[in-house]
Structures are given as structure tokens and as C-alpha cells.
C-alpha positions in Angstrom: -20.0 -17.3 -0.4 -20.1 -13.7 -1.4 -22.8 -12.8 0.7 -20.9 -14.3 4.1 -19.2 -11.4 6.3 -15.9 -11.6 6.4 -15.9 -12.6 10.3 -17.8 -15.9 8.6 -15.4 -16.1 6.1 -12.4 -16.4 8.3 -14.4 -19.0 10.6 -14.3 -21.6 7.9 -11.4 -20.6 6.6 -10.1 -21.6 10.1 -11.4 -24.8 10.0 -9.9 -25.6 6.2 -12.1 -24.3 3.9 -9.8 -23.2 1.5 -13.0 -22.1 -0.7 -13.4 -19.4 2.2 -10.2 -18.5 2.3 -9.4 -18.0 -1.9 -13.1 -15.7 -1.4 -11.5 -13.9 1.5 -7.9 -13.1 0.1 -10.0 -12.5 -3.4 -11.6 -9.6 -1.4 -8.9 -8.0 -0.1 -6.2 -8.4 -3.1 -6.7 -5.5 -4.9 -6.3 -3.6 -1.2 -3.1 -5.5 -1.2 -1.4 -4.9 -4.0 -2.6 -0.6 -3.9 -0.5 -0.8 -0.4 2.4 -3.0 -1.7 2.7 -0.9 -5.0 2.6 2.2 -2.8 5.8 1.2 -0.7 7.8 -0.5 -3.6 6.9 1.9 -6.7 7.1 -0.5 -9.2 4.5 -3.4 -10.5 6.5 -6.8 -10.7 7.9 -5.6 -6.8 4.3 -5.0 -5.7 3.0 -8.4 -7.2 5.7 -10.1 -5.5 5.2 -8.6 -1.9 1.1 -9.1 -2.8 1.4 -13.1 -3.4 4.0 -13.3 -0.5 1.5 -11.5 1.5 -1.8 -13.9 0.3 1.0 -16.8 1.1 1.4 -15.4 4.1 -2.3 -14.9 4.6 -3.0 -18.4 3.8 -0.2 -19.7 6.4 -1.2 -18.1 8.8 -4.9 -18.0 9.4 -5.3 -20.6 11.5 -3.2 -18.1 14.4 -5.9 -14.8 13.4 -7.7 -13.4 16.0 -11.3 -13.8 14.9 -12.4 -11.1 17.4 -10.1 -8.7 15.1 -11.0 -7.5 11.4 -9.8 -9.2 9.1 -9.2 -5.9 6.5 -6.3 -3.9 8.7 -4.8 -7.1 9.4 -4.2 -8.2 5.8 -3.2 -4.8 5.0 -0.6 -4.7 8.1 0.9 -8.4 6.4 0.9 -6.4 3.1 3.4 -3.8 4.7 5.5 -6.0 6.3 5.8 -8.2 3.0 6.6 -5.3 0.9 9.3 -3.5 3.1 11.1 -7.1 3.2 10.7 -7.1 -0.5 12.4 -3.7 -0.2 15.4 -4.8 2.1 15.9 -8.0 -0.6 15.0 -5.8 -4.1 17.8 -3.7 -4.3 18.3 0.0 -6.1 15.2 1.9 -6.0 13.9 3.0 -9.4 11.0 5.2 -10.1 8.1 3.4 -12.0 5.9 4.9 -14.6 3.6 1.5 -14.4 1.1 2.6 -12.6 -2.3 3.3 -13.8 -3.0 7.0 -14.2 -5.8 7.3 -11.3 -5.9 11.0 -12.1 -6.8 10.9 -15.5 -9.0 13.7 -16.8 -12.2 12.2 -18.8 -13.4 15.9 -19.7 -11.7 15.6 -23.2 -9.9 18.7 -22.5 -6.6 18.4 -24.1 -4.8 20.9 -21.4 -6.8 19.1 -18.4 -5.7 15.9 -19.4 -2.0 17.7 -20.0 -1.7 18.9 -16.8 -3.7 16.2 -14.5 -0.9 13.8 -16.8 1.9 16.3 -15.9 0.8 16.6 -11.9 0.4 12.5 -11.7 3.8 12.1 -13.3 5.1 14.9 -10.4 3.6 12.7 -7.7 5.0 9.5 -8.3 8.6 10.7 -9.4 8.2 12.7 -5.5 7.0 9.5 -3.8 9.9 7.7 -6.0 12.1 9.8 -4.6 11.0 8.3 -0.6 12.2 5.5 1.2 10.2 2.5 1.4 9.8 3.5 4.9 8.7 6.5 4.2 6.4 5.2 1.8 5.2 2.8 3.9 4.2 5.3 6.9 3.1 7.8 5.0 0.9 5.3 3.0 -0.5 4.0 5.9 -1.0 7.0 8.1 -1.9 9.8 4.8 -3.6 7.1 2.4 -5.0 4.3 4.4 -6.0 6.9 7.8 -4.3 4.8 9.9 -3.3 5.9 13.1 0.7 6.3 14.8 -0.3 3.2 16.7 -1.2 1.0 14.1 1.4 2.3 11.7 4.0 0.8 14.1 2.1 -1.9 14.3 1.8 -2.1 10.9 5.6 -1.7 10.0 6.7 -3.5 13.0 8.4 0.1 14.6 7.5 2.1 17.8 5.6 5.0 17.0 8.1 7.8 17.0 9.6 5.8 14.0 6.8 6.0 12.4 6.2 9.8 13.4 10.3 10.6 11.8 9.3 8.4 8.7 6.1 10.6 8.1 8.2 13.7 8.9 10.9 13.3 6.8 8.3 11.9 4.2 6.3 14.7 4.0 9.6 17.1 4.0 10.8 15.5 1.0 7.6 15.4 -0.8 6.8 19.1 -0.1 10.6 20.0 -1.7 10.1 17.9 -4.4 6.6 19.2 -5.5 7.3 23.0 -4.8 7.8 23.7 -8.1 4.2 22.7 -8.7 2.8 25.2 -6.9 4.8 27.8 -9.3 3.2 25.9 -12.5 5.2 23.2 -13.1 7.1 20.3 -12.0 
């Protein structure tokens, strides 16, 4: 089954092939969880929102459009799932559980210092963002979605989405000035 398109994928998986469907979601999990841990900023939230969002996935194939891709679909569940994880989860806390994707393999001590330094800066700024604002500037910024189907996405007309990215990319840029001055 790993060599079937995704478009083949969901065909069986329409018609109760549930072998189809645990290859499809296995595709597209990772995906998943990178968007949900995005909007919620911390790893048990985002593995939460990810399941509900296979869940999700799994109730609902039967009602995808097979014309459609499958990918921004799954991805537009994902938001959905993890902003109504963020409307039940509560306080928002800034994580430090994420895997260091900027991590320096040169063996320089000081690279690795400040690539460690500059990550940390990041995710305390995107910490400091609403999951809205996560979620449309993680979908517009990160994923290259357009204002169209980052409303779509987050289930808001477009100049939501356009004040969510503002005000996003307001507080991120006061939050990582002091970067630009040599440290956070």
C-alpha cells in the first residue's frame, strides 16, 4: 500500500478499508502533530488535538471530497482540533518540549550556544501568542497557506485571519527585538 497515491488511498478507505485508511493517516501524522504542536505549544496538548484529529479523520472519510487533496484537508482538521483543544485546555504555558530543530551539528561550542539561545527566543515569543495567532500565522508563515484557506482552515473570514497574522507578527517582532541587539 505504500506505493498507492493518496487519491487511491482515500478510495478504499471510502469503501472500508480501514488498512487504507491507518496507511493514509500514518502518512500525514507527523504533518499533524508539527501543526497541532505549533498552535498549542506544548507536547501532551498537541498529541491530544493530533488523535482527535486522526479520530476525526477516521469519522469522517466517508463525507471527503475525493476530487480534493487529501494533505491540506487533514492539516485544516488538525487546526480546528487543536484550537478547540485550546478553548477546553486552559492557562497557556510556554513549553520547552520540543525538539531543538535548530541544533548546530558543527561541534562548535558557541554555534551550538547561540542556535540553543535563538531556538529557546522563538518559542518563548511564539509562547507568548494566542492560539489564534499561532494558528494563522502557522498556517499562512509556516505551512504557505493562503488568507483563503487560513479561514478555511480556522473556520474565520479572512480579515480574521489577516488581524491574527498582524497582531502575530507585532508581538513576535517586540518580543525578538532584543535579538537583533545580541541577545534575547
Amino acid at each position: 500500500m505504500q506505493t498507492m497515491s493518496d487519491e487511491q488511498l482515500v478510495g478504499l478507505a471510502q469503501q472500508g478499508d480501514r488498512d487504507a485508511l491507518g496507511e493514509l493517516l500514518g502518512r500525514y501524522r507527523q504533518q499533524v502533530f508539527a501543526v497541532t504542536f505549533r498552535i498549542l505549544s506544548r507536547r501532551d496538548e498537541a498529541l491530544d488535538a493530533t488523535q482527535e484529529t486522526l479520530l476525526r479523520a477516521f469519522r469522517y472519510i466517508g463525507g471527503f471530497q475525493s476530487s480534493r487533496s487529501f494533505g491540506p484537508w487533514i492539516r485544516r482538521v488538525a487546526v480546528r482540533a487543536a484550537l478547540d483543544q485550546a478553548k477546553r485546555g486552559g492557562k497557556e504555558r510556554p513549553s520547552n518540549q520540543e525538539p531543538d530543530q535548530l541544533a548546530d551539528s558543527s561541534g562548535d561550542p558557541y554555534r551550538q550556544a547561540v542556535r540553543t539561545e535563538l531556538a529557546d527566543a522563538i518559542r518563548l515569543a511564539f509562547a507568548l501568542l494566542s492560539p489564534s495567532q499561532r494558528a494563522a500565522f502557522s498556517c499562512k508563515e509556516i505551512d504557505g497557506m493562503d488568507t483563503r484557506r487560513t479561514a478555511r482552515a480556522m473556520g474565520c473570514s479572512q480579515a480574521t485571519v489577516r488581524w491574527h497574522l498582524y497582531q502575530a507578527k507585532k508581538r513576535l517582532a517586540q518580543a525578538l527585538a532584543g535579538c537583533e541587539r545580541g541577545g534575547p
